[in-house]
C-alpha positions as CSV (number, residue, x, y, z in Angstrom):
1,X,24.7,71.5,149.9
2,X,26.3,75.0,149.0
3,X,24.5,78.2,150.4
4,X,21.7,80.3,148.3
5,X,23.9,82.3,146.1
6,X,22.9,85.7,147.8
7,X,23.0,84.1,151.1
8,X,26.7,83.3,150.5
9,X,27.8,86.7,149.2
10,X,26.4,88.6,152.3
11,X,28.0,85.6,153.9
12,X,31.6,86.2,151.8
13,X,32.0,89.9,153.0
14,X,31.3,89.3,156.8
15,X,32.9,86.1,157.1
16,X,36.0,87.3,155.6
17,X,35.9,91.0,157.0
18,X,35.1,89.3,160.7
19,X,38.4,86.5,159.6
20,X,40.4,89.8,158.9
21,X,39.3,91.9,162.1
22,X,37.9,90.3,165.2
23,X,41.6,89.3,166.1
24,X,41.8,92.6,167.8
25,X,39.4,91.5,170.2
26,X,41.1,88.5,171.1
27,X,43.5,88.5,174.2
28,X,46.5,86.3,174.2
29,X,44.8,83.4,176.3
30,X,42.3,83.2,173.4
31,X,44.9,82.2,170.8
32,X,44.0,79.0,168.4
33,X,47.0,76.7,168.9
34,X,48.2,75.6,165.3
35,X,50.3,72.2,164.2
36,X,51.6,72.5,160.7
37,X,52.3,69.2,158.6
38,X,54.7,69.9,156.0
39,X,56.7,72.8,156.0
40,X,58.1,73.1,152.9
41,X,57.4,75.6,149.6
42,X,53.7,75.8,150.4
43,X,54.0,75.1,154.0
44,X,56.7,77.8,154.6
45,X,54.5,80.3,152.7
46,X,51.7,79.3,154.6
47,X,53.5,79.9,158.1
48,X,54.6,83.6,157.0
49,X,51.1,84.1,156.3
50,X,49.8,82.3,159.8
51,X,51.9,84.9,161.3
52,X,49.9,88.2,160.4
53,X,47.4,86.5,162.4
54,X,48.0,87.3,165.9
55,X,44.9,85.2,167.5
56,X,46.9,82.4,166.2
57,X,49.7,80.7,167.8
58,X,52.0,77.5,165.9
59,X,52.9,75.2,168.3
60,X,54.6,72.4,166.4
61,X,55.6,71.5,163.0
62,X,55.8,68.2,160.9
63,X,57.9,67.4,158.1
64,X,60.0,63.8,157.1
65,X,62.5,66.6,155.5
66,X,64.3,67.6,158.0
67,X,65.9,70.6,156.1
68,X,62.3,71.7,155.9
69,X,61.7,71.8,159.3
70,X,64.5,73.0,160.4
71,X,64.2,76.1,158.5
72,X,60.4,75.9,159.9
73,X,61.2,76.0,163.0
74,X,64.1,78.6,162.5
75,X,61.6,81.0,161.5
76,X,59.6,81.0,164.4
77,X,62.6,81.4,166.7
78,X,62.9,77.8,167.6
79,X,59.6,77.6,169.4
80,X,57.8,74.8,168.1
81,X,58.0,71.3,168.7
82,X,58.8,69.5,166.1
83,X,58.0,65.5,164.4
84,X,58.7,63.8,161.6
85,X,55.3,61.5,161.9
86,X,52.1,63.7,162.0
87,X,50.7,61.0,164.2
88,X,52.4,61.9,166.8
89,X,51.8,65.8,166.7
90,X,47.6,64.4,166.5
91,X,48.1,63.1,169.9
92,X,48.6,66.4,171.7
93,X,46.0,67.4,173.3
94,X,46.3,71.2,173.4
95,X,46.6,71.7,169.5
96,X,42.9,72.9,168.6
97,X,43.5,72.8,165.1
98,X,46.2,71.8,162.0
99,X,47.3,73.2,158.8
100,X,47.7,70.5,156.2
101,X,50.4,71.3,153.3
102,X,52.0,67.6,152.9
103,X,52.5,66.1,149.5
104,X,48.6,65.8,147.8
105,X,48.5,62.2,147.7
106,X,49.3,62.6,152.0
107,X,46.0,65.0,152.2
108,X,42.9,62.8,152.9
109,X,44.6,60.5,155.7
110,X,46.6,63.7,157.7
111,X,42.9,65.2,157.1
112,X,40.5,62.7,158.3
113,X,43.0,61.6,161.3
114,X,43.2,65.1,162.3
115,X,39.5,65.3,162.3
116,X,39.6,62.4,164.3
117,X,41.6,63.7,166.5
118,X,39.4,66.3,167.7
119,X,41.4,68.8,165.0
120,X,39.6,71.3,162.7
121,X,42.4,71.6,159.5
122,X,43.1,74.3,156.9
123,X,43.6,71.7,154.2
124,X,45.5,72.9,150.7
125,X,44.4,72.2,147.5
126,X,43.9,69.7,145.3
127,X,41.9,68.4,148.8
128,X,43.0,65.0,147.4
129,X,44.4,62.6,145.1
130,X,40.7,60.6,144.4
131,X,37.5,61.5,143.9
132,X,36.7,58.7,146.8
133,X,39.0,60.6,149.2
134,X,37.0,63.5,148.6
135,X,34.2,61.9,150.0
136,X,35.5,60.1,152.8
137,X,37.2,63.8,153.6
138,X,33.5,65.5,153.9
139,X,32.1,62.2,155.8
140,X,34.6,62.7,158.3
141,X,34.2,65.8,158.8
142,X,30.7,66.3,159.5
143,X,30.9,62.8,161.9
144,X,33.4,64.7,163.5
145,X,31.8,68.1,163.7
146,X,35.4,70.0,162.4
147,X,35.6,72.8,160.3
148,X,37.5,71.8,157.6
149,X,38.8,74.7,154.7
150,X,40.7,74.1,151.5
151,X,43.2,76.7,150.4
152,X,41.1,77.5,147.4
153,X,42.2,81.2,148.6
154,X,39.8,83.1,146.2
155,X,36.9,82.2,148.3
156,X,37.6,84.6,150.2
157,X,37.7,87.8,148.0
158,X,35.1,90.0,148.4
159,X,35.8,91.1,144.5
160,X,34.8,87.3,143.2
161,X,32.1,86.9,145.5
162,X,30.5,89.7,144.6
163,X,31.0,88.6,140.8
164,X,29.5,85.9,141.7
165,X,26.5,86.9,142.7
166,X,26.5,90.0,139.8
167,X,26.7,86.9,136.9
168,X,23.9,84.7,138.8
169,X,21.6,87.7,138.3
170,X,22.3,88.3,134.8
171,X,25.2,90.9,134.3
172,X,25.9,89.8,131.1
173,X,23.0,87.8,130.5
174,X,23.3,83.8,129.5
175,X,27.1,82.3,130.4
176,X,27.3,79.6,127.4
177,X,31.3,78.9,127.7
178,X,33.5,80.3,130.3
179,X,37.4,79.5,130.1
180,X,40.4,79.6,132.0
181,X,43.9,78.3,131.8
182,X,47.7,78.0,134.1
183,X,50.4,78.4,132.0
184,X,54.5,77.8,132.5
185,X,57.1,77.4,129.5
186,X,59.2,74.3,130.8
187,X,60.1,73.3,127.2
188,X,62.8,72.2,126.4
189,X,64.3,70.3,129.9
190,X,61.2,70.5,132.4
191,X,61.9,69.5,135.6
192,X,65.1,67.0,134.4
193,X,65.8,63.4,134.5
194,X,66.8,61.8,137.4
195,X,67.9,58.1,138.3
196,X,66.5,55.9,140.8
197,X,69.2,56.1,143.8
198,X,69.2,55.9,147.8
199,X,67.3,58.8,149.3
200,X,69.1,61.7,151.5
201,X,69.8,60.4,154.5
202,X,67.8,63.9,155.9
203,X,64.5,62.6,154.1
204,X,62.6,59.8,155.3
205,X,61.3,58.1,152.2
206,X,59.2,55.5,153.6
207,X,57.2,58.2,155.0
208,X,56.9,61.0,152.3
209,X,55.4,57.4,150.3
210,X,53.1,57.1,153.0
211,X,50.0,54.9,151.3
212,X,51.6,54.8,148.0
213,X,53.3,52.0,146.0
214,X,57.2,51.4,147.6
215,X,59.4,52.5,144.9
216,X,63.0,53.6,144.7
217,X,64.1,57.1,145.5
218,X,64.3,59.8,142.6
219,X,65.1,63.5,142.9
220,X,62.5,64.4,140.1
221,X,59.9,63.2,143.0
222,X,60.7,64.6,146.3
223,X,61.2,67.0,147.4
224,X,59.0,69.0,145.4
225,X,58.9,67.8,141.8
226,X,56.2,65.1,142.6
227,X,53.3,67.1,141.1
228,X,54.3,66.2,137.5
229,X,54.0,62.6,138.2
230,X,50.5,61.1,138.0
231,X,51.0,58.8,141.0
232,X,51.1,61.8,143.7
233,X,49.3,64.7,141.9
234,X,48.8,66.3,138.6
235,X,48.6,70.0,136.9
236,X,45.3,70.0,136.7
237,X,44.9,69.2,140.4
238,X,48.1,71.1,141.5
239,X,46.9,74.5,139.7
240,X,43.8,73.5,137.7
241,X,41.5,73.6,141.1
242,X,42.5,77.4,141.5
243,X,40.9,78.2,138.8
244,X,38.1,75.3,138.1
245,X,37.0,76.3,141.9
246,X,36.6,80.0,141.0
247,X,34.8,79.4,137.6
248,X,32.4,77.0,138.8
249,X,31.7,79.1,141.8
250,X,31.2,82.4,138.9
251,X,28.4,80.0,137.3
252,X,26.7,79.0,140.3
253,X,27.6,75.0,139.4
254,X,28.3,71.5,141.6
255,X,29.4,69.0,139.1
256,X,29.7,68.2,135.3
257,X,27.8,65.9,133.3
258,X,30.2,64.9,130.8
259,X,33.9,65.4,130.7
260,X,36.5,64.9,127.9
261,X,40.1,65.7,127.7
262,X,42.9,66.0,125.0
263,X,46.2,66.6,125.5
264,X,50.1,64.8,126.0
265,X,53.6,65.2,126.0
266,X,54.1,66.9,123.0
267,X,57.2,68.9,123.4
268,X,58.7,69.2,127.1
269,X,61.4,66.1,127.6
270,X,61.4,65.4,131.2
271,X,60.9,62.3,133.3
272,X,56.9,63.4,134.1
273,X,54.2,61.2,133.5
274,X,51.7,63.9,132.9
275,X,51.1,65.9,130.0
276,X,52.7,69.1,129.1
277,X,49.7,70.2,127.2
278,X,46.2,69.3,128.3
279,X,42.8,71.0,127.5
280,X,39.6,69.4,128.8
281,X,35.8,70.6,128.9
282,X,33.4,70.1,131.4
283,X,29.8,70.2,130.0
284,X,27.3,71.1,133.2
285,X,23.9,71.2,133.7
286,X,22.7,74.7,133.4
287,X,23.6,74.8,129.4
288,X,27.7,75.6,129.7
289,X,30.7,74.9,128.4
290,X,33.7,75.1,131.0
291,X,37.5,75.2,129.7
292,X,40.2,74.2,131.3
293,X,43.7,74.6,129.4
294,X,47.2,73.7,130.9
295,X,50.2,74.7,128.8
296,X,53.7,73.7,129.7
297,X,55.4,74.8,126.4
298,X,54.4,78.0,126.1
299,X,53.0,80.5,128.7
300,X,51.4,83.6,126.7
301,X,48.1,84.2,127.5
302,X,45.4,82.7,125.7
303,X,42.9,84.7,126.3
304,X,42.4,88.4,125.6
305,X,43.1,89.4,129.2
306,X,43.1,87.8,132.8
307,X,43.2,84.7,134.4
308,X,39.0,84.3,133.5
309,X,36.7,84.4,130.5
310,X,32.9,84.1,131.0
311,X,30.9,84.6,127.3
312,X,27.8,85.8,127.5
313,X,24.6,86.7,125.3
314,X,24.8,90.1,126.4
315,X,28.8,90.5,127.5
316,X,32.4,88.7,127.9
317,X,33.6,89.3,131.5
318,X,37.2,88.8,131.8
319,X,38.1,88.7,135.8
320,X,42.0,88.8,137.2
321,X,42.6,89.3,140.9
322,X,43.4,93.3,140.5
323,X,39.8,93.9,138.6
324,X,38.0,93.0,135.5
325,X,36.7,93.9,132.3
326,X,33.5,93.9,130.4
327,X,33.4,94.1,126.4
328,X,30.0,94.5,125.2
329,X,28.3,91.9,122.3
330,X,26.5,93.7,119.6
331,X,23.6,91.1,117.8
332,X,24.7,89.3,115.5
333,X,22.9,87.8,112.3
334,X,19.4,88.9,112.4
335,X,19.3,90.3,115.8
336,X,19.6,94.1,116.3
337,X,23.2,95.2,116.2
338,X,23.5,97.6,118.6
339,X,25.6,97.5,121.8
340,X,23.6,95.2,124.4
341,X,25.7,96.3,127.9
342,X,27.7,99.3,128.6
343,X,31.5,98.8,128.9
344,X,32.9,98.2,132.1
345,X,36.7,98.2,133.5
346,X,37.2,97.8,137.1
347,X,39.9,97.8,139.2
348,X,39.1,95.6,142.5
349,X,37.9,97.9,145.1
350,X,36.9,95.4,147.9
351,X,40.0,93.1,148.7
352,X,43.4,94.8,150.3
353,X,46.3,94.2,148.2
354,X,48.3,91.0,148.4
355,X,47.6,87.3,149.0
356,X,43.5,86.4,149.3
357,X,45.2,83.7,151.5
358,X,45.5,86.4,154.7
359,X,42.2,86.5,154.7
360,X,41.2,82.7,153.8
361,X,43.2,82.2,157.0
362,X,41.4,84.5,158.8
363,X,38.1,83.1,157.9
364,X,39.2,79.5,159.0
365,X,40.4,81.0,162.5
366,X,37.2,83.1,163.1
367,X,34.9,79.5,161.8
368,X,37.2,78.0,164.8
369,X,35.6,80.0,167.3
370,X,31.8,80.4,165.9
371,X,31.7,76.9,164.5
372,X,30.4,78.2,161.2
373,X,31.1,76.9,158.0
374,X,34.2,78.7,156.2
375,X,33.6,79.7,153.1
376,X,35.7,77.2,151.3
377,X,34.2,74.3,153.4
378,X,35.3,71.0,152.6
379,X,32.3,69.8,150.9
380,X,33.2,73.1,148.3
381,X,36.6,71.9,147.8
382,X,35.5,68.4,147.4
383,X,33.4,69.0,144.5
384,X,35.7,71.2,142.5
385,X,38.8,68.8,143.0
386,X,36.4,66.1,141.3
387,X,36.0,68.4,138.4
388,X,40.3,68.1,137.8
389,X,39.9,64.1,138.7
390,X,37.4,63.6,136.0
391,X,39.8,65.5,133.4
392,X,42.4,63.0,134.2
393,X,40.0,60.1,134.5
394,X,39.0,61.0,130.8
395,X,42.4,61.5,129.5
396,X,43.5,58.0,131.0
397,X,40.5,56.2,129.5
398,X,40.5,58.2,126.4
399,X,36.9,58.9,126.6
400,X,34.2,61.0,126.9
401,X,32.7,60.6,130.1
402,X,29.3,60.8,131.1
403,X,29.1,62.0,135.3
404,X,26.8,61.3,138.1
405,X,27.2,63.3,140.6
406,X,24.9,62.2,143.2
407,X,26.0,58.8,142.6
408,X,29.8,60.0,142.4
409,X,29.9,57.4,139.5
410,X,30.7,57.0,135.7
411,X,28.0,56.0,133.6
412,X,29.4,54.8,130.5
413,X,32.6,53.4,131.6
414,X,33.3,51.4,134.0
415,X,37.4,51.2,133.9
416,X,36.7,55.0,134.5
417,X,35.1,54.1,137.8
418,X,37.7,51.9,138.7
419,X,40.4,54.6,138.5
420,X,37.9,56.8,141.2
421,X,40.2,55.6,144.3
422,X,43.4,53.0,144.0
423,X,44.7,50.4,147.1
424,X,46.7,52.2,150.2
425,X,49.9,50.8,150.9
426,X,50.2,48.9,154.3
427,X,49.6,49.6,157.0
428,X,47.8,53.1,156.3
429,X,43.9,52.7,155.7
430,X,41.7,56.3,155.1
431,X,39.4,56.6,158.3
């Protein structure tokens, strides 16, 4: 269960201020010592960042590309140990925790091994590649007693959790739609065409397949371009979480009741299996429309301004990382037509400039020593990466779906529900 709303705000500023600070009264001998599987775009970013933190140490890194970790291990002055199977790096004893930034579809089983393992893990998003690895994720961790946080970075601005709180007590009265978007122009060539051929001798295919299907090598796929093919990730996932997370976290919701999703490859001529243009809308509980719209063929903005648009009886609140806006709603027919809310622009004034990520890794690194929950805890993640696995799920079955969330299940379709989890590859089984 998520925390009280207020509860979590106070929560928000001195989790993330202590993730931020309490590393200066740490000595050297108190250092978390990190493992890092999958050192690549993400990973790489992720170890610069690591680095600010001096409570933390990296101790080895895992990647099947060896370019990858060679430049990984470059960075950090040749230090780390370094594997090309993660199970391995599990088995050392003196690692007290892992950073997970694999391929999605390698998530839940690096995650749940780790926590297995005695590891807590700093898990990116999407936190998996099915809604039944979701779950499995959050059993294991709480069997395990590991802190587990996604990279759902926002979580740990002080500007959106106090938003947060601000729209659960009314700021702009009654939230009946709130929309958000990720954008890229790929049109015309996307991400290319590639052919099936042998992979680099440098890459270990077998292993970047892990529980996936065996199929034949293609540079469109690895080492990076895998997110525009269904069988390893999506856009929605990939990007959509960011801002699904932070929405449903503005309107105080855990889970939809009914799902549909239009979209397809309308103009981008690549070798991806997903769409280039995809809207879907999540109808929840508390009386809400939310929006979700990915466009690859075009990347102006579609809303007025910023990355978030919450309409409400009283006031539109648009919200981007530097601040946000208020706009006022006058009444409309037969209501009185006068202003309802002052104006409001606001630059942020709570979070330091640059990447909310600093101090998401903070907060994980501080939870490692109290044993608290962080504030993107895996159960948090879990539920808002089932919000951009029922927008594909309705899109495949070309349906309006109706969600229960308790249940985890489909109501009115059940070839919906069989696309909730899909059949590892041997030998790798989840938990």
């Amino acid at each position: 269960m998520e925390m009280n709303r207020r509860s979590f705000v106070k929560t928000a500023v001195a989790g993330t201020a202590a993730g931020m600070f309490a590393v200066d009264a740490l000595g050297a001998n108190e250092r978390v010592r990190l493992g890092v599987l999958g050192t690549g775009n993400r990973g790489g970013q992720l170890i610069d960042m690591i680095l600010k933190h001096p409570n933390a140490e990296i101790v080895a890194l895992c990647d099947v590309y060896h370019p990858h970790l060679d430049k990984a291990r470059a960075r950090l002055d040749g230090r780390p140990d370094v594997f090309t199977d993660y199970r391995k790096l599990l088995e050392r004893k003196d690692i007290d925790a892992v950073f997970v930034a694999t391929p999605d579809h390698w998530h839940a089983l690096q995650c749940v091994d780790a926590c297995e393992a005695g590891k807590d893990v700093y898990v990116e998003k999407p936190l998996s590649v099915t809604i039944h690895e979701g779950r499995r994720m959050v059993e294991a961790a709480r069997r395990t007693n590991r802190v587990v946080q996604v990279g759902v970075q926002r979580r740990s601005s002080l500007m959106y959790a106090d938003l947060a709180q601000k729209v659960k007590d009314g700021l702009i009265g009654k939230v009946t739609v709130a929309r958000t978007y990720r954008l890229s122009n790929m049109w015309p060539a996307g991400m290319g065409k590639g052919q099936d051929a042998d992979p680099p001798a440098d890459l270990n295919w077998d292993l970047w397949l892990g529980p996936r299907p065996l199929r034949p090598f293609r540079d469109t796929i690895a080492p990076y371009k895998f997110r525009w093919w269904g069988a390893y990730s999506s856009q929605i996932a990939n990007w959509g979480i960011h801002f699904i997370d932070s929405l449903r976290w503005m309107l105080g919701e855990e889970a939809p009741d009914a799902v549909v999703s239009l979209g397809g490859r309308f103009a981008v001529d690549d070798d991806r299996d997903i769409p280039d243009t995809m809207e879907t809308t999540f109808q929840l509980p508390g009386g809400c429309l939310l929006i979700f719209g990915q466009y690859e063929a075009n990347q102006n903005n579609p809303l007025k301004r910023g990355h978030f648009e919450l309409r409400g009886t009283n006031g539109t609140l648009y919200i981007e990382d530097g601040g946000y806006e208020i706009v006022p709603e006058k009444g409309g027919q037969f209501q009185d037509p006068k202003p309802r809310m002052e104006a409001v622009t606001q630059k942020n004034p709570l979070d330091p400039a640059g990447d909310f990520t600093i101090a998401h890794i903070g907060n994980f690194l501080d939870c490692i020593k109290t044993r608290a929950l962080p504030l993107a805890d895996v159960e948090v993640g879990h539920r808002s990466t089932t919000f951009s696995h029922l927008g594909n799920i309705a899109l495949a079955t070309e349906s309006l779906l109706k969600w229960d969330a308790k249940a985890e299940r489909v109501t009115n379709n059940e070839a919906a529900n069989g696309l909730l989890h899909y059949e590892y590859r041997e030998p790798w089984k989840l938990g």
